[in-house]
KOLMIVEX-793406 format. One line per field, with one value per residue (C-alpha): residue in three letters; x, y, z. Coordinates in nm, 2 decimals. Last residue first. Layout:
torpa	Ala | ...
X	X | ...
Y	Y | ...
Z	Z | ...
//
This chain:
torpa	Unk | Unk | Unk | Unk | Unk | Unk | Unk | Unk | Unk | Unk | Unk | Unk | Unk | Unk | Unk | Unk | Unk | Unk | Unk | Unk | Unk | Unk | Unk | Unk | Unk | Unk | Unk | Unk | Unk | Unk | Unk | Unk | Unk | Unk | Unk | Unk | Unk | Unk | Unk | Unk | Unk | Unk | Unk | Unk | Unk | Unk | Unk | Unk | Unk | Unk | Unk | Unk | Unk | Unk | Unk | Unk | Unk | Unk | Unk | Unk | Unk | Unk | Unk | Unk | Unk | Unk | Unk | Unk | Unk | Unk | Unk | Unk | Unk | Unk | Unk | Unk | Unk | Unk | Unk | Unk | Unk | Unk | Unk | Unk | Unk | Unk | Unk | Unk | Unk | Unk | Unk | Unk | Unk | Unk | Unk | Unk | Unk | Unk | Unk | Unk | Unk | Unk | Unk | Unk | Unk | Unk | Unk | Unk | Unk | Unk | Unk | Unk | Unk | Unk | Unk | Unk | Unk | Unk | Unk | Unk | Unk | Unk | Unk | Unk | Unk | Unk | Unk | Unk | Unk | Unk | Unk | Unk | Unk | Unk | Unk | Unk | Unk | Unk | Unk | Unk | Unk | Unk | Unk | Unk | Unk | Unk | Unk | Unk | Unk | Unk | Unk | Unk | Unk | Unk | Unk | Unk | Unk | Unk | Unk | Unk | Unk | Unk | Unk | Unk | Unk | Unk | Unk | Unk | Unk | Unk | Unk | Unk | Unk | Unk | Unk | Unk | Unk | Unk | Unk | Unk | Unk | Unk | Unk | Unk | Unk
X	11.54 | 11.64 | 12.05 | 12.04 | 11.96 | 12.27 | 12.50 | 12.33 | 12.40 | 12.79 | 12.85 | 12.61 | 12.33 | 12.03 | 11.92 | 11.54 | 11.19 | 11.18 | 11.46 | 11.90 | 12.06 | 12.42 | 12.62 | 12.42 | 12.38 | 12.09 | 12.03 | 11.96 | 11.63 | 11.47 | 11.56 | 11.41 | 11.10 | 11.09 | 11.07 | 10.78 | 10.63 | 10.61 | 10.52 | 10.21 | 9.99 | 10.25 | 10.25 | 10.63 | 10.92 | 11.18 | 11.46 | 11.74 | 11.89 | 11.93 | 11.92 | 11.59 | 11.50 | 11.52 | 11.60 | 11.34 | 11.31 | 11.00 | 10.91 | 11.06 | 11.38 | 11.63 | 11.92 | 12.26 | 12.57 | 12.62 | 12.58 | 12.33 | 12.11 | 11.82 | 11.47 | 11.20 | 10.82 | 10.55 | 10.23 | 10.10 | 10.17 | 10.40 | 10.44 | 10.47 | 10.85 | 10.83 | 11.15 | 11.19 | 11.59 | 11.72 | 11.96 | 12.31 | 12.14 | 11.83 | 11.63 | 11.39 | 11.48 | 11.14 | 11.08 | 10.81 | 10.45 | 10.48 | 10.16 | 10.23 | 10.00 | 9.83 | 9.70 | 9.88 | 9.69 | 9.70 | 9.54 | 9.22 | 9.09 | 9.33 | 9.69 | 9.90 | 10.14 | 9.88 | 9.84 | 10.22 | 10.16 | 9.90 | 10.10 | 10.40 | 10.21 | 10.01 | 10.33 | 10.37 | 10.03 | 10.11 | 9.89 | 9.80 | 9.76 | 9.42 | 9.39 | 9.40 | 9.09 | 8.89 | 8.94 | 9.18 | 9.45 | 9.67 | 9.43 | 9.43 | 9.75 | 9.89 | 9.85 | 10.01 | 10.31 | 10.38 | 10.53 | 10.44 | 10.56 | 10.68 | 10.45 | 10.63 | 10.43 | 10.20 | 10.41 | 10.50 | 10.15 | 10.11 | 10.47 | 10.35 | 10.06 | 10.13 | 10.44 | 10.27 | 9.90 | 10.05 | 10.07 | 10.40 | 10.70 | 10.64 | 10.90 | 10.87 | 10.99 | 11.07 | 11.23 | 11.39 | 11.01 | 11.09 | 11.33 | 11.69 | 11.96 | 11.96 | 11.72 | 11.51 | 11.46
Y	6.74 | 7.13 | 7.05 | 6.87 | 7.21 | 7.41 | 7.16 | 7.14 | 7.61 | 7.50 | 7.89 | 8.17 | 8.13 | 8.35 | 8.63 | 8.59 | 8.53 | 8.31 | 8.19 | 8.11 | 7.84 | 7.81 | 7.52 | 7.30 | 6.89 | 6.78 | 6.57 | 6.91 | 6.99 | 6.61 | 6.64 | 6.98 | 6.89 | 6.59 | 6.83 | 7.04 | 6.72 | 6.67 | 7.04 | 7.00 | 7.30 | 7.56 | 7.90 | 7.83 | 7.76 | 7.51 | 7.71 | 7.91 | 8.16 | 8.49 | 8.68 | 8.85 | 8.82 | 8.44 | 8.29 | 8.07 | 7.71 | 7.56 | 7.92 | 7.92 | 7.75 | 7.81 | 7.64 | 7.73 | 7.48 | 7.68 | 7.38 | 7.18 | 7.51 | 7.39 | 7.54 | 7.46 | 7.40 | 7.43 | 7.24 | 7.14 | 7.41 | 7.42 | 7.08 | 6.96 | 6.98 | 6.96 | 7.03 | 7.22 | 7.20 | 7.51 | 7.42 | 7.61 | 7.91 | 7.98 | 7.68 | 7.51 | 7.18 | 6.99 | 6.76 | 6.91 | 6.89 | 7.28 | 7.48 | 7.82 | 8.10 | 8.32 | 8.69 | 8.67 | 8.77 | 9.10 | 9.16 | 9.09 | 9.34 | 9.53 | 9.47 | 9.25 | 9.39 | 9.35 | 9.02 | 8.99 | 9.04 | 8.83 | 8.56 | 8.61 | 8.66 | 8.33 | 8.12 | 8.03 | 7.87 | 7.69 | 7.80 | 7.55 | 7.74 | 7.79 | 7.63 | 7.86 | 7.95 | 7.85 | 7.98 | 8.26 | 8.20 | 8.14 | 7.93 | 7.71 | 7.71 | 7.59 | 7.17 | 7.23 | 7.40 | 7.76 | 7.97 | 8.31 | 8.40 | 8.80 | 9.01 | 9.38 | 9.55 | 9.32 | 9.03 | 9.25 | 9.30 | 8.92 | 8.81 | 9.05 | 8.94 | 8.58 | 8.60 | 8.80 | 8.63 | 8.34 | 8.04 | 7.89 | 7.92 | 8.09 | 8.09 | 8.48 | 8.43 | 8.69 | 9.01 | 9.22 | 9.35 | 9.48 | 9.74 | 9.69 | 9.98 | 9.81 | 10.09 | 10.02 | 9.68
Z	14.97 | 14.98 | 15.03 | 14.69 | 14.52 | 14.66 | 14.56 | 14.24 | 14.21 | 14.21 | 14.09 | 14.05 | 14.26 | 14.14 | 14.32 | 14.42 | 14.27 | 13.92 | 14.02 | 13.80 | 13.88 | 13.77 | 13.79 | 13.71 | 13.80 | 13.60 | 13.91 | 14.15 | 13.90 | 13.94 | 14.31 | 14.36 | 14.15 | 14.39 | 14.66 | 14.46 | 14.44 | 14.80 | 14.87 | 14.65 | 14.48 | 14.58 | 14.76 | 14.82 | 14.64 | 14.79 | 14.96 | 14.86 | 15.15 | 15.00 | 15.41 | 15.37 | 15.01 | 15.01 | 14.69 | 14.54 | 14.35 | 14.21 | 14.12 | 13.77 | 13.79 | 13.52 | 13.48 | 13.31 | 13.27 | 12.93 | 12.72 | 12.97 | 12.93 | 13.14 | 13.15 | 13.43 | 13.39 | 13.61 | 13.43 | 13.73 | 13.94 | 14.20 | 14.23 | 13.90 | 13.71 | 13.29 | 13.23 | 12.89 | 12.76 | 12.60 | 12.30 | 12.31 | 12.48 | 12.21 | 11.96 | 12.23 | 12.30 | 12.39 | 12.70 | 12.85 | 12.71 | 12.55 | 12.42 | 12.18 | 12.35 | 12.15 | 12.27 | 12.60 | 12.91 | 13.04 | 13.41 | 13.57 | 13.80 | 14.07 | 14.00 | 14.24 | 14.48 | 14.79 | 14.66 | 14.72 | 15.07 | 15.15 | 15.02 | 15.23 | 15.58 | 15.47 | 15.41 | 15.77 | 15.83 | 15.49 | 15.19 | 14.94 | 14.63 | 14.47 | 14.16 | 13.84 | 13.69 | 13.32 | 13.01 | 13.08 | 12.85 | 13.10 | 13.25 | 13.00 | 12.91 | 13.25 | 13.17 | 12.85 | 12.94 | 12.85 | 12.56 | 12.46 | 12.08 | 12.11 | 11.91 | 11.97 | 12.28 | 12.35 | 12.40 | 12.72 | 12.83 | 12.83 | 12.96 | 13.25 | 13.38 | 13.28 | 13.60 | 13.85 | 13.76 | 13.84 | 13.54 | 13.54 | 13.36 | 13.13 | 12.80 | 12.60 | 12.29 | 12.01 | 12.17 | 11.94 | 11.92 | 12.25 | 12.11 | 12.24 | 12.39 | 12.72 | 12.84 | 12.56 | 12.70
//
């Protein structure tokens, strides 16, 4: 931020889109640093907050080199979690981008959420949606809860027909992104 010439108290919101450690880790000791609001579905605040644990993801044979990598990344111990976290349900316009639509889409977690700037043709994915970082190819998310849902999450996110779609891991696609998302169901 201070690179970019801003303070992080500029900052006001900070939307989650899922529960990981990689993701609440750092929206916690961010909000720290100048009060930003943290936003999360419902069904994820609780273990944002700590209160009780995440589920365990199921892990595909070919997923399992992946995952034990990014634990390697992770932190030792338990990491920052958000002082207050405001609860979403999914369907709410938040006030930023032209109106920033919350789509509630299960699969990855159960309260995984994805925002969608119809104004701006903008959507954000969370982990539902990834970028390879070997070659960029987009693919379902993985280390999810349930690969059928995360498919439908793929349909649900493909019918809202953006242009831009924008992952919680790897390089967004910048043009015709719903083309791209109706090839992954």
């Amino acid at each position: 931020m201070t690179a970019l010439g801003r303070d992080p108290r500029d900052v006001r919101r900070i939307v989650l889109t899922h529960f990981h450690e990689d993701h609440v880790g750092g929206a916690g000791e961010f909000a720290a640093l100048g009060g930003a609001e943290v936003l999360v579905h419902r069904l994820d605040a609780p273990v944002v907050r700590g209160e009780v644990p995440g589920p365990p993801p199921v892990i595909e044979d070919w997923e399992q080199p992946l995952y034990e990598q990014a634990a390697k990344l992770l932190p030792e111990g338990d990491f920052v979690r958000p002082a207050q976290v405001t609860e979403l349900a999914g369907g709410e316009v938040l006030d930023w981008g032209g109106g920033a639509h919350v789509v509630h889409v299960p699969g990855h977690t159960h309260g995984s959420i994805a925002l969608h700037l119809p104004e701006h043709g903008v959507l954000f994915t969370g982990d539902t949606v990834a970028a390879s970082p070997v070659d960029g190819t987009v693919m379902p998310g993985v280390l999810n809860l349930e690969h059928a849902k995360v498919l439908a999450a793929c349909r649900r996110l493909a019918e809202l027909d953006p242009d831009v779609a924008c992952f919680g891991h790897g390089d967004p696609v910048t043009r015709r992104a719903a083309e791209v998302l109706r090839t992954l169901t």
